[in-house]
N, C-alpha and C positions, 0 to 999 in steps of 0.2 A: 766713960770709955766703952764702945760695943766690944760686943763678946764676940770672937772667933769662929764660937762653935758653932751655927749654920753655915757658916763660908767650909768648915772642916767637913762635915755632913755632907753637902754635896759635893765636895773633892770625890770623897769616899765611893760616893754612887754613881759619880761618874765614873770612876775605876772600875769598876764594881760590873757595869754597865761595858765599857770597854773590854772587858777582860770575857764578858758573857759575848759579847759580840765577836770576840776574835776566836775564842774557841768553839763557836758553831760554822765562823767563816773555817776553818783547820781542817773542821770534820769533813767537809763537803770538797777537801782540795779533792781535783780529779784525779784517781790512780790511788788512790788511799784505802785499803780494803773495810769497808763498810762493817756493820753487823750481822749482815747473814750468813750464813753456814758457807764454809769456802769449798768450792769445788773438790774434790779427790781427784788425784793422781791419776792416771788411763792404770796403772798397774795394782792401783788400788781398790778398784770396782772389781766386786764381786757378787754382786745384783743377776742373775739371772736373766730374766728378760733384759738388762741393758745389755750382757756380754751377746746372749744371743741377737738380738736383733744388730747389731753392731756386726758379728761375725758370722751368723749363719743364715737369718732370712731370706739374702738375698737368693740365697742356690736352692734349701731347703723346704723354703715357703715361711709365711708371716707366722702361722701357725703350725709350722713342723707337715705340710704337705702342699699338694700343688706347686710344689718347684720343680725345677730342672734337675737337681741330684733328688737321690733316694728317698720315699718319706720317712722323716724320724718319728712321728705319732702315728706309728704299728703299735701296738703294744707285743705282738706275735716276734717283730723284728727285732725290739730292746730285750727282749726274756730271750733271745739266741744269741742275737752279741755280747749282750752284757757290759758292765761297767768300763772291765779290761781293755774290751774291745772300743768299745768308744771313746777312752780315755788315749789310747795308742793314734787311731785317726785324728783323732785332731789332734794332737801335740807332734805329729811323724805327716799328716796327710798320707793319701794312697796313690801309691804309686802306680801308673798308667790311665789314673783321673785327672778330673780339673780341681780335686781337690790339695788343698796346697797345705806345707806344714804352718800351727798355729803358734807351735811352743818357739819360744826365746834359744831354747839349746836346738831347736832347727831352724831356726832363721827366720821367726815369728816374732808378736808383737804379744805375747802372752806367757803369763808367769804358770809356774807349776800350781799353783793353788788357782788360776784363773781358767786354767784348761780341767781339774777338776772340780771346779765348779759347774762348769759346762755339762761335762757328761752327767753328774749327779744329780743336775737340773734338769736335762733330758727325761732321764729313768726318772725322775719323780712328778714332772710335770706330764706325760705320755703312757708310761710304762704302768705296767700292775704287775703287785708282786705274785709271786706264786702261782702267775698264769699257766705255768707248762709242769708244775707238779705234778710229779707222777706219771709224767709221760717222757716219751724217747724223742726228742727232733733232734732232728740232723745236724750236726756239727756246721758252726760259722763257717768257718775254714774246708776245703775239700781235702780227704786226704789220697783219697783211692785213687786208681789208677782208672783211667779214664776209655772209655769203648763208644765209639760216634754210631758207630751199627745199633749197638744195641739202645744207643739214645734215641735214636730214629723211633725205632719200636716204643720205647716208654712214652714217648710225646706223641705218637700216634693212638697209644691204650689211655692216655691222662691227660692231655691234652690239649688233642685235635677239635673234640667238640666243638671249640668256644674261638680257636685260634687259626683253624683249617687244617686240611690233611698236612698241608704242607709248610703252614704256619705263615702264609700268607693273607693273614685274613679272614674273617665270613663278612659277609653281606648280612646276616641275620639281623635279630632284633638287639645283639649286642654288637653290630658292627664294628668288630675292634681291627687293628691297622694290620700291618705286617711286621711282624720280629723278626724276619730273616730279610731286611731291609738292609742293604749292606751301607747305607749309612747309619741307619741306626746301630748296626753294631760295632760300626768304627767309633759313637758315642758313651758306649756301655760295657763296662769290663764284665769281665766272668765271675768275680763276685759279687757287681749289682744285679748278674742275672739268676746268680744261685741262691744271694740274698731276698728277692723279688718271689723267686721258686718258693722257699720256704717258708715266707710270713707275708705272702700272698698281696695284694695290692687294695685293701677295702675301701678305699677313696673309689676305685675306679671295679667295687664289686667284684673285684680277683679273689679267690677262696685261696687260703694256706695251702701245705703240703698235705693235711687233714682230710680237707673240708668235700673235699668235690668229686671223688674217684672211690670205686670199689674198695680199692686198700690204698691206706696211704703214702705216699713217695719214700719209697728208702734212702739213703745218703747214698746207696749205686747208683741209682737208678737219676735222683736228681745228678750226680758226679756226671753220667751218661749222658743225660739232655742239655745239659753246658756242653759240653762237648761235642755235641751235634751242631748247637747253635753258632758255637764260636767256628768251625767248620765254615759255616757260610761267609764268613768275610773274606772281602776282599783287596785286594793290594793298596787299590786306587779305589774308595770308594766316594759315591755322587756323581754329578753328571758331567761326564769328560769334558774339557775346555775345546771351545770352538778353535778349529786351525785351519787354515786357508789354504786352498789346493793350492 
């Protein structure tokens, strides 16, 4: 009588065999999440460099300068704004920019802990602590009331040298443009010009409110040259549209 049990032995490994084969075919159905690390949620990224370059590169610059809006890697600029201040702009946007609100409670695509992430990544990626210790600069915000005469006068004592008498320019060795360009200042609010005034432009070799004048700019006195500036705009600014006699 033969014995069964090689005919059982290979039943067994061909099962065996089957059953290895179907559960490698399983793993590989498509649409079956794999073994690597599963994506996070858009509301769950709190990564720094992804929030920013996702939300601010493009206007700010790749590395917080060279954009279109304001540079953020002042370190002069983040020790005047401050946390508060940064945290308010992007979750609110500023209103009479092209900057728009970031926060979900204004109609953004960003949670409260991703809009603080933001700004805290700023100040720590750009910023230095205790840069302005021990000193007085000028409030973010203007509060004083505002005098276009006597602005004249302070941008003429602080800074005509570099921008012209009449802030049209020099032809010099720093050949810098015109500010009183009345398209450029139909692109630029009165805070990115008071902001600019006070933590200076060092990308583009601008000295602070400090740095470059007998005494330094008082919050009058910058309050004053906003105010002279924003003066020069006009209703209709660029170049009027061609119209046929």
């Amino acid at each position: 009588m033969r014995s069964s049990r090689p005919r059982f032995t290979v039943l067994v490994a061909l099962m065996l065999s089957s059953a290895c084969i179907g559960f490698v075919g399983c793993s590989r159905i498509p649409g079956r999440p794999g073994s690597e690390p599963e994506v996070a949620r858009p509301e769950e990224v709190l990564a720094f460099p992804t929030l920013y370059k996702e939300n601010c590169a493009a206007c700010h610059g790749e590395n917080g300068r060279t954009g279109a809006a304001i540079s953020l890697a002042n370190p002069v600029y983040l020790a005047v704004a401050g946390e508060e201040t940064l945290q308010r702009a992007i979750a609110k946007g500023v209103p009479g920019t092209m900057m728009p609100p970031f926060a979900k409670s204004s109609g953004g695509m960003l949670t409260d802990r991703q809009v603080t992430a933001l700004a805290q990544g700023i100040l720590q990626q750009w910023g230095k602590s205790n840069l302005l210790a021990g000193q007085n600069p000028p409030p973010y915000l203007a509060t004083l009331p505002r005098n276009v005469e006597r602005g004249q006068q302070a941008f003429t004592t602080s800074c005509a040298r570099c921008h012209g008498a009449t802030g049209e320019g020099s032809s010099g060795k720093t050949r810098l443009g015109s500010i009183v360009d009345a398209s450029y200042l139909a692109l630029i609010s009165d805070q990115d010009l008071r902001s600019i005034t006070i933590a200076g432009r060092p990308d583009e070799g601008m000295p602070d409110w400090r740095s470059d004048a007998a005494q330094p700019l008082t919050d009058q006195q910058i309050t004053d040259v906003i105010a002279w500036l924003a003066s020069k705009r006009t209703a209709n600014p660029g170049q009027p549209y061609f119209t046929h006699p």
